[in-house]
N, C-alpha and C positions, 0 to 999 in steps of 0.2 A: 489508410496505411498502404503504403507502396511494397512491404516487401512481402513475400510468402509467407502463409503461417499454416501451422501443424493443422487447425481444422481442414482447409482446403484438401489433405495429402490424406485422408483419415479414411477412405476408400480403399488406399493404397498399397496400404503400411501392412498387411498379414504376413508374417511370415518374414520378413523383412525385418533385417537389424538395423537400429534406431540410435545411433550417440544424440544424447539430451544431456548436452552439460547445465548444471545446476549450477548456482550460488550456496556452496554447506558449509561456508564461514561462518558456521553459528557462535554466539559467545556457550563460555563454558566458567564451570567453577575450576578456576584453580587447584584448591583441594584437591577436590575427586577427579579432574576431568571428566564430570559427569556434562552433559548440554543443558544449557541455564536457562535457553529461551528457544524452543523451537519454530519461532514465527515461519523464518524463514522456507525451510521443511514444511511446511505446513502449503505456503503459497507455491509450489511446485507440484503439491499434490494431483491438481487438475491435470496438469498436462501430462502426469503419470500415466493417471488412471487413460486420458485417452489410448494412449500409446498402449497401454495392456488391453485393453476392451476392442483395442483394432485388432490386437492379437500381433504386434509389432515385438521384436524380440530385444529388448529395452539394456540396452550398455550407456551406464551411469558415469561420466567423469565429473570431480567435483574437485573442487580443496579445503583446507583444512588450514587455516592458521599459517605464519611464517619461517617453514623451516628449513628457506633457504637455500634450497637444491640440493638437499641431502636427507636422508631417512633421519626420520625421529620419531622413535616410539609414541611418545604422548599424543602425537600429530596425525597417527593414524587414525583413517575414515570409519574402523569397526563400529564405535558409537553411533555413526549415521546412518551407515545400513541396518541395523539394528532397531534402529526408531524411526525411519520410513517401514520397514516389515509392521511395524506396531502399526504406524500410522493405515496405511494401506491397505493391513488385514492377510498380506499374502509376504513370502520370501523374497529378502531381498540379499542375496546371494553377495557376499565379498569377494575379492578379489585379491591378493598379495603383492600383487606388481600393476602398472598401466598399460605398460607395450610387452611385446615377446614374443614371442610363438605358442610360449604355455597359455597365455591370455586368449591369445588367436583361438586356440583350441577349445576353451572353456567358452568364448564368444558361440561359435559353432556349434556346439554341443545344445546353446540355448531354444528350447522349445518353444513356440507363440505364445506370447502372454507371458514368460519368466523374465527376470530383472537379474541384472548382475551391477552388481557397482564394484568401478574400479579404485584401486589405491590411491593418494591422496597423489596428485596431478603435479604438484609441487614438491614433490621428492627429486623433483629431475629440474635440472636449471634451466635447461630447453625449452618448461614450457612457459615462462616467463620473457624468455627471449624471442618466441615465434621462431623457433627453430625449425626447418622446411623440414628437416630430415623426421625430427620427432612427432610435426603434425601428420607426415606422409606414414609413423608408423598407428598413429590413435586414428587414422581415416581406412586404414588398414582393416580396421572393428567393425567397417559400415558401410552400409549400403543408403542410408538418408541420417542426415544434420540436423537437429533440432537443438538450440537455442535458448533458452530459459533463464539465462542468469544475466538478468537486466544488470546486477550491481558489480557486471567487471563489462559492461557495453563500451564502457569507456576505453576500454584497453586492449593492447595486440598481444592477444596470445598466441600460442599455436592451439590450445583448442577451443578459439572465437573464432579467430580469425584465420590462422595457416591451416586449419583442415578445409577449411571448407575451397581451397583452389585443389584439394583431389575427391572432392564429396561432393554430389549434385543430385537431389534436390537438397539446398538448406534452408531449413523453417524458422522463425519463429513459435518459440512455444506462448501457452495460451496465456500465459504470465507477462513475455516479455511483450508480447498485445496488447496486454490492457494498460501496460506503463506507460507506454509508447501514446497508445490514446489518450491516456486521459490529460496527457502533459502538453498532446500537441493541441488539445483541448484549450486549455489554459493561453495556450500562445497566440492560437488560431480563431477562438469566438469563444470566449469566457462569458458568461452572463456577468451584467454590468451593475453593478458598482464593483470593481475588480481587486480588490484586498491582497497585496504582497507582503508578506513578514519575514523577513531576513535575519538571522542571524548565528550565529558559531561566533569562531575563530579567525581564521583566514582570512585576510581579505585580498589578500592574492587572489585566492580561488573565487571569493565571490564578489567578485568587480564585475569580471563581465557580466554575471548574472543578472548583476542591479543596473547593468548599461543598457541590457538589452529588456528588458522588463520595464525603463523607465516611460516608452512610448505605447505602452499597455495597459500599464495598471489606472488606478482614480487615486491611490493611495499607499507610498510605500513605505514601510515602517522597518528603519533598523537598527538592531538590537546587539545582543549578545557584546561579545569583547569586538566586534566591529565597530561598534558605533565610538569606541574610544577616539581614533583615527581622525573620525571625522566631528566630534567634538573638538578635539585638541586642532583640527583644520581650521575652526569657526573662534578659535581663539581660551577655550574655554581651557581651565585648570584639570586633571583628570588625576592629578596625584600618582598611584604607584599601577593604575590600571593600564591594563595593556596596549601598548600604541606600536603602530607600524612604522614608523619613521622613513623608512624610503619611499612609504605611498603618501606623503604627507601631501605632496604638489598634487598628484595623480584625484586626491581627495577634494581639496579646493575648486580641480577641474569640472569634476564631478558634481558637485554639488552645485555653481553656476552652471553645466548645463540642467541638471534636475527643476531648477528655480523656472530657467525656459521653458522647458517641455512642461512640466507639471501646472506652472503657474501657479497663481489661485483660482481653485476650482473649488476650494470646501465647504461644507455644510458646518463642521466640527471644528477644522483646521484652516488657516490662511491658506496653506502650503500643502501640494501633495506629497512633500517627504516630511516625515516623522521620526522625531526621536524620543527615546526617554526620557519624561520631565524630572525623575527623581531613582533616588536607586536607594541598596540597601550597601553601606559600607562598613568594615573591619581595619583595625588596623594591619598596616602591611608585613611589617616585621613578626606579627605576633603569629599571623596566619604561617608566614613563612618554617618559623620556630614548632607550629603545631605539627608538621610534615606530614599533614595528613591524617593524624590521630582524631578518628571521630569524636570521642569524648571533649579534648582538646578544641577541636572546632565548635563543636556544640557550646564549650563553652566563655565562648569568644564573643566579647560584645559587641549588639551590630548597633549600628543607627542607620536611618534614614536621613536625607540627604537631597536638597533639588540638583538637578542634573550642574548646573551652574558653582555649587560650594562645595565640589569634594575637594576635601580637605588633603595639603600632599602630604599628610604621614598616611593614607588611607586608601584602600582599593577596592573598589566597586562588587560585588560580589552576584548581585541580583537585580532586580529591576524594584523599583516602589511603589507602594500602594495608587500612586496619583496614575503610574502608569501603568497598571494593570487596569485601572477605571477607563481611560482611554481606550485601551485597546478593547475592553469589552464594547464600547461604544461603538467601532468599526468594524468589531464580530458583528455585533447589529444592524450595522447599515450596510455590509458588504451581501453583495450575491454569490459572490465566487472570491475565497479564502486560500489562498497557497504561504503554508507556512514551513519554513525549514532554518532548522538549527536552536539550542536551547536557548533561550533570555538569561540564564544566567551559571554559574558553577551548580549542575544540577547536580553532578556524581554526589556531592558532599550537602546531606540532608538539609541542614538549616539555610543553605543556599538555593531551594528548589524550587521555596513557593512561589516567583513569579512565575516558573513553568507550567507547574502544577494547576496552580490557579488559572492561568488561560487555557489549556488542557481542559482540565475538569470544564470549565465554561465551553468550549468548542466542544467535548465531546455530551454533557449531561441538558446545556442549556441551550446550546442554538441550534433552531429546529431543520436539521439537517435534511429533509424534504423539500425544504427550499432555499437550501447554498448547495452548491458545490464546493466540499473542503476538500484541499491535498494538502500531504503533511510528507516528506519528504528529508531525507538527511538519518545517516545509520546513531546519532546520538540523539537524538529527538525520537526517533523511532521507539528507541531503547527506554529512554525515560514512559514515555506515553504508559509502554506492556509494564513497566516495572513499579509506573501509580497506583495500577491495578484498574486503569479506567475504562470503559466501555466502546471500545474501542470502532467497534461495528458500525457508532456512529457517524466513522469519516469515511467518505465515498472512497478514497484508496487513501491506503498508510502503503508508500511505497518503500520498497526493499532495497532499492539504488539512491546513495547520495550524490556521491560524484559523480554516476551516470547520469541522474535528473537535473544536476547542476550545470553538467554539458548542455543537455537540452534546452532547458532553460536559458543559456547562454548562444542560442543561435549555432553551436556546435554538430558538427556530425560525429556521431559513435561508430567506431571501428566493427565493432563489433555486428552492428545494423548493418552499415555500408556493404559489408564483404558477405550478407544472407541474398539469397537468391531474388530477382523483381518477384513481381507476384504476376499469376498467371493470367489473371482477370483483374480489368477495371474496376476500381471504386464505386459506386453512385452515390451522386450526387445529393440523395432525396432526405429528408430528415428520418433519422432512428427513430423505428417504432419503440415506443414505452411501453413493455409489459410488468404488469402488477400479480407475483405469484405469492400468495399467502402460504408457507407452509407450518405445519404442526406435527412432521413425521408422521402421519397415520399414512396409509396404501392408497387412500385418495387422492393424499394431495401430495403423494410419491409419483404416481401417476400423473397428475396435472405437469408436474416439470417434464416427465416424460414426452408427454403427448404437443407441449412447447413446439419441442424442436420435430416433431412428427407433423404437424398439422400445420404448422405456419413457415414463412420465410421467415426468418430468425437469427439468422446469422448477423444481420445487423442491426440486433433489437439492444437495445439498451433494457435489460432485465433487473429486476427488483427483489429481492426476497423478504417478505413479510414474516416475523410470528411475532405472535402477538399470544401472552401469557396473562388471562382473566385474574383479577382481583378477587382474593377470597370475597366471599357475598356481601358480608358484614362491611366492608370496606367498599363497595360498587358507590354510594351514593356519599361517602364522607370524606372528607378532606383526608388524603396521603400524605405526613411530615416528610421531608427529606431523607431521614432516619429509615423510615419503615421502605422507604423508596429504595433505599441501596441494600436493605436487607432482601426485600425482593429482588432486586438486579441480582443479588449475587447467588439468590435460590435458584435463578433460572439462567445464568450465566453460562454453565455446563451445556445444559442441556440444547440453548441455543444455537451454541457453537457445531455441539452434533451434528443438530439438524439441518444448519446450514452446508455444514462440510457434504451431506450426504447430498443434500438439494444441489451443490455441485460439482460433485460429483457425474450426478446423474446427466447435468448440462453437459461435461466437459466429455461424457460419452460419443455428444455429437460436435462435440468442437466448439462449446459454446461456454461463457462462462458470466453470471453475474456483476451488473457491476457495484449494487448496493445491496449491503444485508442488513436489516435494521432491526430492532427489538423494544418491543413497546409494550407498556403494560396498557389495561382496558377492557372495553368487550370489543370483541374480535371482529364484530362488522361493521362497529360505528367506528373502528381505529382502519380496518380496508377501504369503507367507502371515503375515511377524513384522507388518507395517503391519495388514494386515486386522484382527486379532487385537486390535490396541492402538485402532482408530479405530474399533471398532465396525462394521466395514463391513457393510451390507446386501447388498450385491451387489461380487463382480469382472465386470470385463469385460474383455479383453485377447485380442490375437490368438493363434492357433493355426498352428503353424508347419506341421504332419500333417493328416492327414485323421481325419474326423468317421467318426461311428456304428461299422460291424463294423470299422472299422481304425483306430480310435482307438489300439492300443498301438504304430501307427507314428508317433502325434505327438509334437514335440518333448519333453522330459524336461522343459520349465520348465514347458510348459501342462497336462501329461501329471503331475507331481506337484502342483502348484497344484490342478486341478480332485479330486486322488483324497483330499489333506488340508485343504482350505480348511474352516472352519468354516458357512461362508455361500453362498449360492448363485454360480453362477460363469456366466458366459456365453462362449464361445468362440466367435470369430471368425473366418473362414476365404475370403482373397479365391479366389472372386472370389464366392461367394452359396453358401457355406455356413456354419451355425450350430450347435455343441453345445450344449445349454442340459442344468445338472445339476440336476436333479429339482428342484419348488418353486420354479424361477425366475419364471416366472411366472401364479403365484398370489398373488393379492391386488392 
């Protein structure tokens, strides 16, 4: 990554006030205006806590919803300060207005390590417009830029983009890091067989994307109310489902170069593009009549349908059984998974399961220790958290649609563009894989700790393990499906804690995870099976015994992990002890 980012400035930042603008466009219930899904809030956390553990004096701008360049009650930030304090354990101080001199004051007043967050960013039309004068008064707050809200990268605001021509140094936050990577990931050296899934709405917006993906992938698959377009290109009947009619030409074009570039390359498929062999269809008029009425929908008859016989009283609603078997096929054979946008009208229940069901398959069945998945797009996103599915299993569920969409599309972000170069050269050499098991106990609190103490690390591609043991009775007997999700969702909570705190602890030295996984098992035949599959360079993990001449008192997990590990291991021990097995460090 070429530009600045918040770890590098983490030295620097004491006492120094910090604009970190965030992404707090979270969805909300209606009703209450209570917050519906705090994901978003959640993935900012890291770069929070660095910012307060440097002791940086932390000025939060965010927004809130469309309200248009004018104050509106409903659309105030109170709820998001509010549950960042919760989230982060410490105050996080509101604010009434963005600019002013009263704000000036209350910035100033701020002690190292206090947070202040300002009023919702979009109460003022300026900041939508990159207004010079109104970025020159929010740069006014600061003394360093920080960056974090990947899902407006896309856009010129005045506070992306117009603060930072009177603010220097501007960072990258630890968030908008990992987006950035892991996407140029995908573009740049994807492990190969290369799996693209496309689909929404738009296909405006997601042309370029599939133009520029088509000299990349092995196989691109698209879906959603897109693929209508380009059905209806190839001649086919689509009935009352949605067609773009000015991209009609644009699709034809399309699809002869796809034919070039892709060829036939397949194991499963002639062709490397893909579309849905079958779908799930409603009539159109009745749907329209239902207006949304859940009941009314629910009870609306569907059939199935080859992609070829939609009927034109009838409109496609979902994808069908044949093709959800296919795409599970290319979950399997793909190494590297980028999927965005839903397969079908998920908002409306009886319309979901083809989402659902590739979801649950991507997140519960394919052994993500050896793909790289991204999932990508704010309504795919939204469905995934609201299945209820296991989510920790995608290497990133990004928080930017349209910003990943840009990327994805050979685009530059406004927002990237206008952050400071970076101070120091890249290198070249492959990311170290480290493997950290943790369990929340002070041991293996410690082992994250002593991470970024003891090694270079900054360009480690980091792992977080727990791994929750099978009651006894259960270690040697077959787990139905059934008892599998009831354990998932025993240890769900508690996962999430642990991970939050594990980085937490990372994001103190600038560093952050890029997989948290959770696995049921015994806990060193599931570390040594992960090592083994991720390539890992290094474990690190606490040590429950004691080190050197009485190492055979140590626990049985740390105590078999360090005696069969393939790769160097490092043992942790509070309160300042360390085993380290041969060749840890060298090199």
């Amino acid at each position: 990554m070429e530009k600045l980012t918040i770890g590098r400035l983490r030295d620097t930042l004491s006492g120094r006030r910090v604009f970190v603008r965030i992404d707090g466009d979270v969805p909300r219930r209606e009703a209450t205006g209570e917050i519906a899904d705090e994901f978003k809030l959640q993935q900012v956390v890291p770069t929070l806590r660095l910012l307060i553990e440097a002791g940086a004096r932390v000025v939060i701008g965010t927004h809130w919803g469309q309200p248009g360049g004018r104050v509106v009650e409903a659309w105030r930030v109170d709820p998001l300060a509010e549950r960042l304090s919760h989230i982060l354990g410490r105050p996080v101080r509101k604010a009434n207005e963005c600019v002013g001199r009263q704000i000036e004051r209350l910035v100033d007043e701020l002690k190292p390590g206090e947070v202040l967050m300002l009023e919702n960013l979009r109460f003022h039309a300026e900041e939508d417009l990159d207004d010079a004068a109104f970025a020159r008064q929010l740069a006014d707050l600061a003394d360093v830029y920080c960056n974090d809200a990947f899902g407006l990268a896309h856009r010129g605001q005045a506070s992306t983009v117009g603060i930072t021509r009177y603010v220097t140094p501007a960072a990258a936050g630890l968030l908008m890091e990992r987006e950035l990577l892991m996407l140029e990931a995908v573009l740049k050296s994807p492990q190969k067989p290369f799996l693209a899934v496309v689909a929404g709405a738009r296909l405006s917006e997601k042309l370029p994307v599939l133009e520029n993906l088509l000299a990349r992938v092995d196989r691109l698959f698209i879906g959603g109310a897109l693929c209508f377009t380009f059905l209806k290109a190839q001649g086919y009947e689509v009935g009352h489902s949605p067609v773009e009619t000015a991209f009609l030409k644009l699709a034809e074009h399309f699809l002869a170069r796809a034919e070039q570039v892709l060829g036939s390359r397949g194991e499963i498929y002639p062709t490397g593009l893909v579309f849905p062999s079958d779908f799930v269809v409603v009539d159109a008029e009745a749907l329209e009549q239902a207006q949304g009425d859940p009941e009314k929908i629910a009870a609306l008859p569907r059939h199935v349908v080859v992609a070829s016989e939609i009927p034109a009283y009838a409109v496609a609603v979902d994808i069908g059984p044949m093709t959800v078997h296919h795409l599970v096929e290319l979950f399997d054979w793909a190494r590297t998974i980028f999927w965005n946008g839903p397969l079908g009208r998920w908002e409306d229940a009886p319309f979901a399961e083809g989402t659902r069901a590739l979801a649950q398959y991507v997140t519960e069945r394919v052994p993500a220790e050896k793909k790289d998945i991204i999932v990508c797009g704010d309504s795919l996103t939204q469905a995934i958290r609201q299945f209820g599915l296991p989510v920790e299993r995608i290497r990133h569920l990004s928080t930017g649609g349209e910003s990943a969409l840009k990327v994805l599309a050979g685009m530059p972000l406004p927002a990237v563009a206008a952050l400071s170069e970076s101070a120091q050269p890249e290198r070249a050499e492959r990311a170290r894989r480290i493997l950290i098991p943790v369990d929340g106990s002070p041991n293996a609190r410690l082992a994250v700790e002593r991470v970024s103490q003891l090694l270079d690390a900054a360009r480690a591609e980091i792992t977080l393990l727990y791994v929750a043991p099978l009651p006894r009775i259960e270690r040697s007997s077959y787990v139905s499906p059934e008892r599998e999700a009831e354990w998932r969702a025993a240890h769900q909570l508690e996962a999430e804690r642990i991970f939050a705190e594990a980085n937490a602890e990372l994001a103190r030295r600038g560093l952050t995870s890029h997989r948290q996984l959770m696995v049921m098992g015994d806990p060193a035949e599931e570390i040594l099976k992960l090592a083994d599959q991720m390539g890992a360079d290094l474990i690190v993990m606490g040590a429950r015994g004691r080190s050197g001449i009485f190492r055979f008192l140590m626990g049985s997990v740390s105590r078999k992990v360090l005696d069969q590990a393939r790769c160097p291991v490092l043992l942790v021990r509070v309160p300042d002890e360390a085993l380290v097995k041969s060749g840890l460090m060298e090199g």
